[in-house]
C-alpha positions as CSV (number, residue, x, y, z in Angstrom):
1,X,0.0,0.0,0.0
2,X,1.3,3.7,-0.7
3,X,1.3,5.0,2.4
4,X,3.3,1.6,4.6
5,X,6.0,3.0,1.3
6,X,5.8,6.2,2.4
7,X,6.1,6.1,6.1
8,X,2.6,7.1,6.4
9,X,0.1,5.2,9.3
10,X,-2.1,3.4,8.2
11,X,-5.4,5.5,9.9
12,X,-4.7,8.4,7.1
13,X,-7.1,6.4,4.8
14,X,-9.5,8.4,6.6
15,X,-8.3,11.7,5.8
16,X,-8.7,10.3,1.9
17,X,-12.5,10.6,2.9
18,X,-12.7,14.4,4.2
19,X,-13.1,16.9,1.8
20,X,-10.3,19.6,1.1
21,X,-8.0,17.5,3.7
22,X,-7.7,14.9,1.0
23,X,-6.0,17.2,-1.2
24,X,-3.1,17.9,1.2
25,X,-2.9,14.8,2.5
26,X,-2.2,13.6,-0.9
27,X,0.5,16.1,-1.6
28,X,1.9,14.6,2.1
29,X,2.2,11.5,1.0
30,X,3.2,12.2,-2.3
31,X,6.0,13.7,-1.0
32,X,6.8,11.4,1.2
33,X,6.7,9.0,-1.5
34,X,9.3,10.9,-3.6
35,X,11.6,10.8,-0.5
36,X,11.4,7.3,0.3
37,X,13.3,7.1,-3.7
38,X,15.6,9.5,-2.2
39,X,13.7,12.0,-4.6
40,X,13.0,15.8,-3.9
41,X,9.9,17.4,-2.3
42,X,9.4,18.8,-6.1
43,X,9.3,15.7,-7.6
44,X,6.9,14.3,-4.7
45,X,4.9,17.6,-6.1
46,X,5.1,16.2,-9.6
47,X,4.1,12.8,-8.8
48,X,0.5,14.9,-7.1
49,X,-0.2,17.2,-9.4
50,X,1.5,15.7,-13.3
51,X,1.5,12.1,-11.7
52,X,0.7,10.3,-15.7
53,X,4.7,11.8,-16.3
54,X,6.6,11.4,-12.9
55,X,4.9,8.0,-12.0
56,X,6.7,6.2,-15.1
57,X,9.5,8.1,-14.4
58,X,9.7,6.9,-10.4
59,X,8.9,3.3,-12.2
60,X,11.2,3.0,-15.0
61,X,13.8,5.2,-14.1
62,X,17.1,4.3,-11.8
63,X,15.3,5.1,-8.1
64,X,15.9,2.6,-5.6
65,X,13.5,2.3,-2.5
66,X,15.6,3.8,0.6
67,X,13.0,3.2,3.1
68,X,10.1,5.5,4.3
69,X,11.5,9.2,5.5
70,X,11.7,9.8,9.2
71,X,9.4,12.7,10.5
């Protein structure tokens, strides 16, 4: 599941549910995403806002999983 990869708990499933929350929180974890690839908080932006480009690009490219960031 997305968020166990991006260090997120589990219990932010409901946030998905809230309106307006579920924007940020997807940018959150997004982000968090992007840094568990050892990728920048602008491409965790890019994989929320232009996701059909940076999603092949996390995919394909040469990112390795480093483990979900600490926070």
């Amino acid at each position: 599941m997305i968020l166990e990869i991006a260090g997120k708990p589990i219990w932010w499933i409901i946030l998905f549910f809230i309106p307006c929350v579920n924007i940020i929180a997807a940018i959150l974890v997004f982000i968090a995403l992007a840094k568990a690839f050892g990728k920048s908080e602008i491409f965790g932006l890019g994989l929320a806002f232009l996701g059909f480009i940076f999603f092949p690009i996390l995919g394909f490219g040469d990112a390795k999983y480093i483990g979900a960031p600490r926070s």
